[in-house]
Backbone as a ProteinNet text record, in pm:
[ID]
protein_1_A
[PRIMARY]
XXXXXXXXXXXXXXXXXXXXXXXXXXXXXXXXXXXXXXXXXXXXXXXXXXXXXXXXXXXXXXXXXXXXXXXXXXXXXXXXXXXXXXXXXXXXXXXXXXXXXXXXXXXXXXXXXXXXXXXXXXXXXXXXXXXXXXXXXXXXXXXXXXXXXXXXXXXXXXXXXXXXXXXXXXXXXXXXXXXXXXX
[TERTIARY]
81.8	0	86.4	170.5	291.8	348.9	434	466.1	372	218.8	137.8	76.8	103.3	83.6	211.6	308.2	448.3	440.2	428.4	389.4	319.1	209.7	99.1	144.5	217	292.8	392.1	488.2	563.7	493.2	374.7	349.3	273.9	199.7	128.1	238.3	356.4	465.9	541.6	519.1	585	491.5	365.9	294.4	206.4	160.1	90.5	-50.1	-118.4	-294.7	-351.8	-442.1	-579.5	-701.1	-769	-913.8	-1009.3	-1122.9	-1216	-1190.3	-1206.7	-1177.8	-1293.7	-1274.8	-1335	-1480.6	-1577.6	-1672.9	-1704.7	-1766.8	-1785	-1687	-1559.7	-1471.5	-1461.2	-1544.6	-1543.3	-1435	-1476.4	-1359.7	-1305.6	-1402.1	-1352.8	-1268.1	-1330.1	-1241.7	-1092.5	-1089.2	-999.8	-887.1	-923.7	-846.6	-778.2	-879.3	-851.8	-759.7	-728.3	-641	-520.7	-497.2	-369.3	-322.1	-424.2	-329.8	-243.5	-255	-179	-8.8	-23.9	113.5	159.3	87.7	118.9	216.6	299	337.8	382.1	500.6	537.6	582.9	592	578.6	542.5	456	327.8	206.4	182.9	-3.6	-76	-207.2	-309.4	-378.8	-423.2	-486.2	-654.9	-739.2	-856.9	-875.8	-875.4	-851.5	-949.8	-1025.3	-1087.9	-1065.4	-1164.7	-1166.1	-1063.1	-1013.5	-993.1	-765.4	-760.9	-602.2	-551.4	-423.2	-344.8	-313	-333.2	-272.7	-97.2	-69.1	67.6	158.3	303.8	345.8	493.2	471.6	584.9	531.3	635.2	635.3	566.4	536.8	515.9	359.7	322.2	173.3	46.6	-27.4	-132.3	-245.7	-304	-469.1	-592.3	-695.9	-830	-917.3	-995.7	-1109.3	-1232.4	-1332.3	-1418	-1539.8	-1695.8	-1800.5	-1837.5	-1754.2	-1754.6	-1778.2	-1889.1	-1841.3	-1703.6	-1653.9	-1526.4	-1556.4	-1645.4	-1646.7	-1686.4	-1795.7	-1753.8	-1660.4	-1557.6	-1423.3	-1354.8	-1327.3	-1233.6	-1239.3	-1410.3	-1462.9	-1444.4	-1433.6	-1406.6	-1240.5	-1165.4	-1025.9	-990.8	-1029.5	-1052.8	-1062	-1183.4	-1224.9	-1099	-1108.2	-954.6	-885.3	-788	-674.1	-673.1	-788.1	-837.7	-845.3	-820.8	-865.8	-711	-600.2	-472.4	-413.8	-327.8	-222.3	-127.8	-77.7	72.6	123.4	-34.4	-26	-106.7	-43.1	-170.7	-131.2	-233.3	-207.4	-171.4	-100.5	-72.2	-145.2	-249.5	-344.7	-286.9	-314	-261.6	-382.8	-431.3	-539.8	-412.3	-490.6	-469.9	-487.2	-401.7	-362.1	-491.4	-504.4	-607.5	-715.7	-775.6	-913.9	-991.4	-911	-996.8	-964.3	-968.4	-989.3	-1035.2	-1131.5	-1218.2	-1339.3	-1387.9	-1512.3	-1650.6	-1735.4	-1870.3	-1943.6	-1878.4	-1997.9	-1914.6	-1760.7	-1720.2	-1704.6	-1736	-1741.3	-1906.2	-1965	-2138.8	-2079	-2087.9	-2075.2	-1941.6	-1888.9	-1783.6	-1762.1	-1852	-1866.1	-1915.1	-2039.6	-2088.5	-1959.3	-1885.5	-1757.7	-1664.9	-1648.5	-1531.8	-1598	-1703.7	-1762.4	-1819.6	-1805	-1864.6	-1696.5	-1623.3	-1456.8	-1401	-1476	-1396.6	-1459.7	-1556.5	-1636.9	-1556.5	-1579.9	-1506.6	-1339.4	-1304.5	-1124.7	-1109.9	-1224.8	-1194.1	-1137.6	-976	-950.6	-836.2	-823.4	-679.1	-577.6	-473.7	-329.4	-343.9	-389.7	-409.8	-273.4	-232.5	-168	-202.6	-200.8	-206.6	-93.2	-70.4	32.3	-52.5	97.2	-15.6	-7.4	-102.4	-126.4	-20.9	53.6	186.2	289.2	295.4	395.4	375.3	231.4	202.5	251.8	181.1	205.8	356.4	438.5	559.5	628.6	590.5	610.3	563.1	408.7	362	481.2	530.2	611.4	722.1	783.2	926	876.4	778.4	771.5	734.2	652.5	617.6	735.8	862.2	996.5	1029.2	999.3	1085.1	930.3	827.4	747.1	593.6	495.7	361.3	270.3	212.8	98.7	11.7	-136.1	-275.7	-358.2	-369.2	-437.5	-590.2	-660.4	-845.7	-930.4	-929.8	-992.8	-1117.7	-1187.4	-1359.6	-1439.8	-1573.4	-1639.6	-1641.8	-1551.8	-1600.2	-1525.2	-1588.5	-1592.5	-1549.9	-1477.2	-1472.2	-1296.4	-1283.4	-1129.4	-1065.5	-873.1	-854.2	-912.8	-949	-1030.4	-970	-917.3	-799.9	-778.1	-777.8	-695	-600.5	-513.2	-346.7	-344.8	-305	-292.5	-161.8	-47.7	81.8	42.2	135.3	121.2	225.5	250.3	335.5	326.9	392.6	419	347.1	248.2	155.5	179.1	290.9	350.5	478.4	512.7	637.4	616.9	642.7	601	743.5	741.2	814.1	903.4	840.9	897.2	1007.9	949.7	1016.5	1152.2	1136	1237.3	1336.9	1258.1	1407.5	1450.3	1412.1	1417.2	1516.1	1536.2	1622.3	1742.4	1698.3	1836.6	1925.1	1884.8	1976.8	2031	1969.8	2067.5	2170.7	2159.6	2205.3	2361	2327.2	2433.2	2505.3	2438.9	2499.5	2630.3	2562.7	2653.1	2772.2	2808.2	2860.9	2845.6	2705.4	2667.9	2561.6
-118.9	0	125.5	147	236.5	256.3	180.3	177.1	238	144	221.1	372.4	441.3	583.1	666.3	576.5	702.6	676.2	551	601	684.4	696.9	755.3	943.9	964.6	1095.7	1089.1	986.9	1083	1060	1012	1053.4	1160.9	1186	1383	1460.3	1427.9	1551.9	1557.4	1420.9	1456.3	1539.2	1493	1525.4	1701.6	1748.2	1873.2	1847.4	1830.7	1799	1865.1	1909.8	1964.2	1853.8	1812.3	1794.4	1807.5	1796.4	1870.3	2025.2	2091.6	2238.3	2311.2	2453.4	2423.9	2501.3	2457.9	2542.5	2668.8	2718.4	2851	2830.9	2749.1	2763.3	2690	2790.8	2647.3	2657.5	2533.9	2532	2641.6	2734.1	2785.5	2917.1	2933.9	3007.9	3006.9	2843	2785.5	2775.4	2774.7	2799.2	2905	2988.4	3174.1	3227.6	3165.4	3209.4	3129.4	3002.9	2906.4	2900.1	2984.6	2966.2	3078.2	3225.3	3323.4	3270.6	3170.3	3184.2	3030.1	2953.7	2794.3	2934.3	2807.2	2853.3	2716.4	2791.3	2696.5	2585.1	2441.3	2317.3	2255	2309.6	2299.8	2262.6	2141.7	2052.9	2095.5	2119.8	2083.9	1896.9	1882.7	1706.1	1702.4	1685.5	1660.1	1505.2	1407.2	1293.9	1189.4	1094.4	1008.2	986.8	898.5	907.8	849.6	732.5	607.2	649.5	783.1	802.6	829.2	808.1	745.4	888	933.8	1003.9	1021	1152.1	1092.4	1220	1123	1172.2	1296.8	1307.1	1387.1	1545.3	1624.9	1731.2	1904	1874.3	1975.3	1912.4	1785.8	1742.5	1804.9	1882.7	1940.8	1856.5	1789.2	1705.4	1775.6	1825.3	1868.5	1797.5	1816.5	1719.2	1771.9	1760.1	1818.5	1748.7	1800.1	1743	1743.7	1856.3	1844	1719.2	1713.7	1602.2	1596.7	1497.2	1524.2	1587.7	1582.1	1695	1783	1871.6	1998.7	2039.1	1986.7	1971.5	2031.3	1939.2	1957.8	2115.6	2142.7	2234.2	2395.4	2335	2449.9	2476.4	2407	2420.1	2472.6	2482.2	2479.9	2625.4	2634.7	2807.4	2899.5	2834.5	2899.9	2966.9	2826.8	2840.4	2966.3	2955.3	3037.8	3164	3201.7	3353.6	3388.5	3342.7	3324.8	3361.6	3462.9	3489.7	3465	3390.7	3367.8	3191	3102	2958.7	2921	2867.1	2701.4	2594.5	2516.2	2348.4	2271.5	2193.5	2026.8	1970.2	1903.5	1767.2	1643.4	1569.1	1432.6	1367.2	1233	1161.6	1010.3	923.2	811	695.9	668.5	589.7	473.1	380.3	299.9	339.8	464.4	482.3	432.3	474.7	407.4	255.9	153.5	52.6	32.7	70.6	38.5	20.9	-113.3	-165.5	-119.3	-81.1	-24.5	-114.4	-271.9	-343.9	-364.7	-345.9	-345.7	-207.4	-96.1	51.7	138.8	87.5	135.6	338.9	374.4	495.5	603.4	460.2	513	578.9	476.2	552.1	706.2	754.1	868.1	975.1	916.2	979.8	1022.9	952.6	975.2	1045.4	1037.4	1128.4	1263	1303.7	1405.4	1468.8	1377.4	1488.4	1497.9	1384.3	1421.5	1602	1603.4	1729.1	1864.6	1807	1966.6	1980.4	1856.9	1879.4	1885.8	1919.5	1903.9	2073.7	2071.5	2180.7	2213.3	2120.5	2125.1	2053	2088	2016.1	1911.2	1762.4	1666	1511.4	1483.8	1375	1267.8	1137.9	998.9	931.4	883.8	817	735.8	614.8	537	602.5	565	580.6	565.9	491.1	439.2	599.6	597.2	713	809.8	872.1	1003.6	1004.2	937.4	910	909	878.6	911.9	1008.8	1106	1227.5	1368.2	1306.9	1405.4	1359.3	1249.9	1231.9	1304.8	1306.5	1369.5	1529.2	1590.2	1716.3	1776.3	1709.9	1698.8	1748.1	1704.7	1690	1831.3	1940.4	2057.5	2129.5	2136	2227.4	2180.4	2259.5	2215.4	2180	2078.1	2021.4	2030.1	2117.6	2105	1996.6	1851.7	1755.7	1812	1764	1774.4	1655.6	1608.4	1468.4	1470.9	1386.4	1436.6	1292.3	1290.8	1175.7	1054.1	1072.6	1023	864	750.5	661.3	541.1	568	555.4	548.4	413.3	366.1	489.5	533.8	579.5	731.6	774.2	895.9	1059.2	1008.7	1163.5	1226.2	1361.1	1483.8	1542	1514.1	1589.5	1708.9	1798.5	1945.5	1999.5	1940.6	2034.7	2159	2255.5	2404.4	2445.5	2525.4	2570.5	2719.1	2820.8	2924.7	2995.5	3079.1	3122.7	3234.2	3291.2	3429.7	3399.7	3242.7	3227.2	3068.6	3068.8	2934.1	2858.6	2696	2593.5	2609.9	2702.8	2740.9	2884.1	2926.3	3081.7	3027.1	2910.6	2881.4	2780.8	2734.1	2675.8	2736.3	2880.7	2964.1	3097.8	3087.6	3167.6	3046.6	2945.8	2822.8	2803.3	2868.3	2794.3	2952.7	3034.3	3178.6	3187.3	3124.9	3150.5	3032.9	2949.8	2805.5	2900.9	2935	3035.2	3091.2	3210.5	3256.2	3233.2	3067.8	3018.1	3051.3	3028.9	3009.4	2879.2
0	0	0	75.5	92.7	-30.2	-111.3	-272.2	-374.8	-319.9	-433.9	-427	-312.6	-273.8	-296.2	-292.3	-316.9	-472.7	-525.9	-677.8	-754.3	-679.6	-684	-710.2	-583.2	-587.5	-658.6	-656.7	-795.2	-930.6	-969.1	-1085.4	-1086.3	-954.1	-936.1	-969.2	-925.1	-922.6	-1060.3	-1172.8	-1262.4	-1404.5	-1346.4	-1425.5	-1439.6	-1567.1	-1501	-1568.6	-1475.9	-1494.9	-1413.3	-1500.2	-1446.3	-1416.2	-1346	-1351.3	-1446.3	-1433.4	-1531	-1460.7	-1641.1	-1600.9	-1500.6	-1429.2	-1339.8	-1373.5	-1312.6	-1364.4	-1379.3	-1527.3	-1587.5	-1643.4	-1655.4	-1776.9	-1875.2	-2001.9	-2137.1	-2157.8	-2260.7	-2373.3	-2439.9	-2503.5	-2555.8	-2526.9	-2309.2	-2296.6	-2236.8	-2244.6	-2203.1	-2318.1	-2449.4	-2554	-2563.6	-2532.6	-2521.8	-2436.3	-2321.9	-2264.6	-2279.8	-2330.6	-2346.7	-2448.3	-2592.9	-2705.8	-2735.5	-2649	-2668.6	-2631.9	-2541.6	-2484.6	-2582.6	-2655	-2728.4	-2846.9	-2890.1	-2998.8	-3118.6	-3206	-3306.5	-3150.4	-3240.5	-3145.7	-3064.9	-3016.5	-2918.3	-2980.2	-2884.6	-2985	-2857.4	-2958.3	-2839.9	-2918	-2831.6	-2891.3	-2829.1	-2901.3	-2850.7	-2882.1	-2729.7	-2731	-2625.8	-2713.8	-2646.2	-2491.9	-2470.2	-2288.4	-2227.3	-2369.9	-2266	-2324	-2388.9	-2385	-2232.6	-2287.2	-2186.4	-2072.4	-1972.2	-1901.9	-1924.5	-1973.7	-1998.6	-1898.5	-1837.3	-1737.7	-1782.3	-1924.1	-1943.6	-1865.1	-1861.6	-1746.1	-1850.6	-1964.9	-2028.9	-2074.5	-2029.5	-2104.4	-1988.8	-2023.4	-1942.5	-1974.2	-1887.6	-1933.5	-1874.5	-1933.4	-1870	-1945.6	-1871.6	-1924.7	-1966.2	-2028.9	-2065.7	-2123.6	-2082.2	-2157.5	-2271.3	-2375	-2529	-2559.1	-2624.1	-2774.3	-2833.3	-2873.5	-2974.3	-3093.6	-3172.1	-3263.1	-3218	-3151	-3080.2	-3045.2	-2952	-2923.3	-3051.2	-3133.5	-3238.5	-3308.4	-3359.2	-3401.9	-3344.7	-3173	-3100.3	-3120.2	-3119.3	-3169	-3259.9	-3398.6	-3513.5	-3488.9	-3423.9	-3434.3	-3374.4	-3247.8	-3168.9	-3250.9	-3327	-3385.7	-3528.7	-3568.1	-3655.1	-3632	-3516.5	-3461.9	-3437.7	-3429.7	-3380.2	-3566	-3511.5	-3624.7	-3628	-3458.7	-3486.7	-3497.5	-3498.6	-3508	-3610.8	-3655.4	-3740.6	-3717.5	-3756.3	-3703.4	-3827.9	-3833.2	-3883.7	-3809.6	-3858.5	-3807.9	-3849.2	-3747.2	-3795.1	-3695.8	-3747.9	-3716.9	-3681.4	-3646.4	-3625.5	-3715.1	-3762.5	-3929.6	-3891.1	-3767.1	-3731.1	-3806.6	-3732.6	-3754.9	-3908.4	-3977.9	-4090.2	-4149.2	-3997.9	-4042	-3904.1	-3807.9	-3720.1	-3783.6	-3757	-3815	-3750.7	-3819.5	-3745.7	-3663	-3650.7	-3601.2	-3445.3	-3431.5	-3304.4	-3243.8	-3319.3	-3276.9	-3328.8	-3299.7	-3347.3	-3333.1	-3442.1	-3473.7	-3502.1	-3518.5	-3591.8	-3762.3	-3809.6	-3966.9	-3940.7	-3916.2	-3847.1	-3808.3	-3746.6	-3665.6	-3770.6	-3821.3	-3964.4	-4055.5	-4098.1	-4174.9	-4139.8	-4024.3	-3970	-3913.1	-3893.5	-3871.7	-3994.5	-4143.6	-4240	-4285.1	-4303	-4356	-4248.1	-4098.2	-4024.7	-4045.8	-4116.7	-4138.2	-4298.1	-4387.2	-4494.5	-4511.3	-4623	-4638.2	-4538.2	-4442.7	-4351.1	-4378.8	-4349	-4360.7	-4276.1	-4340.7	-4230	-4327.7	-4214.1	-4217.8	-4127.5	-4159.2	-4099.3	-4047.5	-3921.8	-3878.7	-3759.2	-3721.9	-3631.6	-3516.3	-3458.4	-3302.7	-3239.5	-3214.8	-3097.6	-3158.8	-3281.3	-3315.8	-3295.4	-3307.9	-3239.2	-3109.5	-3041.2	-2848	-2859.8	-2927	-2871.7	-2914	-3052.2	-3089.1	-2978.8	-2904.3	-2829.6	-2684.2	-2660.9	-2556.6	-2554.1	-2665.1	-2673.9	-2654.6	-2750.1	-2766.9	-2616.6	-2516.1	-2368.7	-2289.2	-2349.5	-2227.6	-2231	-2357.7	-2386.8	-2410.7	-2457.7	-2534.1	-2442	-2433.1	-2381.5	-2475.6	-2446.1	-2455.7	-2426.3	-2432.8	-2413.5	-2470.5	-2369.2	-2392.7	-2332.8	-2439.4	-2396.3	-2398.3	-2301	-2307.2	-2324.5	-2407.2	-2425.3	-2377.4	-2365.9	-2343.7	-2415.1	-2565.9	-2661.2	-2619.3	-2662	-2645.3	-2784.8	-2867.6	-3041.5	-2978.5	-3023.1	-3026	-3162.9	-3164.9	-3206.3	-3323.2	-3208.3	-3281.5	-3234.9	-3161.7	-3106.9	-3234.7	-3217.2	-3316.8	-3268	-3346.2	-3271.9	-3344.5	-3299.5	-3359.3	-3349.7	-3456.4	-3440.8	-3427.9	-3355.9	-3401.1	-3467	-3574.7	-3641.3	-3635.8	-3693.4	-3720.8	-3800.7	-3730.9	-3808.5	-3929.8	-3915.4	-3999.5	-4043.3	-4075.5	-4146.1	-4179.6	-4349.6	-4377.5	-4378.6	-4456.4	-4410.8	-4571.7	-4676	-4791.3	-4721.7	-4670.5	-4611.3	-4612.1	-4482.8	-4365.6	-4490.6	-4587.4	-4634.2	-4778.7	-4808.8	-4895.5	-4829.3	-4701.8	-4628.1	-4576.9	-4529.4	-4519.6	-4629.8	-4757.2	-4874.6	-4868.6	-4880.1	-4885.1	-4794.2	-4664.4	-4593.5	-4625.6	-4653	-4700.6	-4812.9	-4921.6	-5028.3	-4962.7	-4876.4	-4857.3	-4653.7	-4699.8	-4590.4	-4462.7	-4412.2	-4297.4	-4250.5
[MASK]
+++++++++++++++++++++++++++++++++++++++++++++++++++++++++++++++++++++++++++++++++++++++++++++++++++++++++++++++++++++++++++++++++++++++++++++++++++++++++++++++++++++++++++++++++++++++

């Protein structure tokens, strides 16, 4: 019992979690105040119930009664109002081979995040690789995890953030000038 309580604390102490956020604070004004300070390399993730609590020291978890597509949608809007971020989406390479008869509403699910992500920079990778991309990025950069009710194996949205006022053409259209002229 002793072991399983000092475990217990050092994973409170390595970790930074919130609860469910506290009441009167939505989502969306919970976005509002955390995406001024997110920047380039920093995800937020709107992620099923059953993801993993994760103990890196930069991963923040709150929880919330959103739907996952509300969730997502409310993100979406966020990020949209923000001039100095955009997102890289990346989904979970799984999802589109979860079968509707062991996930009842999953087709529904995919077709209703394909329509609110149609028109975004979205990429597929598996599940295990994200979780350990958001692990590493956890050790140095923050993470706003949003856990939602949703109940739909692999259905999380990871949201790189990138640089909202300097593109990835900029940055290697100034790297070769810069090589040019030996630096």
């Amino acid at each position: 019992m002793f072991a399983a309580s000092v475990l217990l604390s050092a994973v409170a102490l390595t970790s930074t979690v919130s609860a469910p956020h506290p009441a009167g604070d939505s989502l969306g004004q919970i976005l509002a105040s955390r995406l001024p300070a997110l920047g380039h390399r920093n995800w937020v993730v709107v992620a099923d119930s059953a993801y993993p609590l994760q103990v890196s020291p930069g991963v923040e978890t709150i929880t919330v009664r959103d739907d996952q597509i509300t969730a997502v949608r409310k993100v979406l809007a966020a990020l949209k109002r923000t001039r100095h971020v955009r997102p890289t989406i990346f989904l979970d390479k799984e999802m589109a081979f979860v079968p509707e008869k062991s996930a009842p509403g999953i087709g529904k699910y995919r077709k209703d995040l394909g329509v609110l992500l149609d028109g975004q920079p979205t990429a597929r990778k598996l599940h295990e690789d994200i979780i350990a991309k958001l692990d590493e990025a956890g050790k140095t950069f923050n993470v706003l995890l949003i856990k939602t009710p949703q109940t739909l194996a692999y259905t999380s949205v990871f949201f790189q953030l990138e640089c909202g006022y300097w593109s990835g053409a900029a940055e290697q259209a100034m790297r070769a000038e810069m090589k040019k002229k030996g630096q």
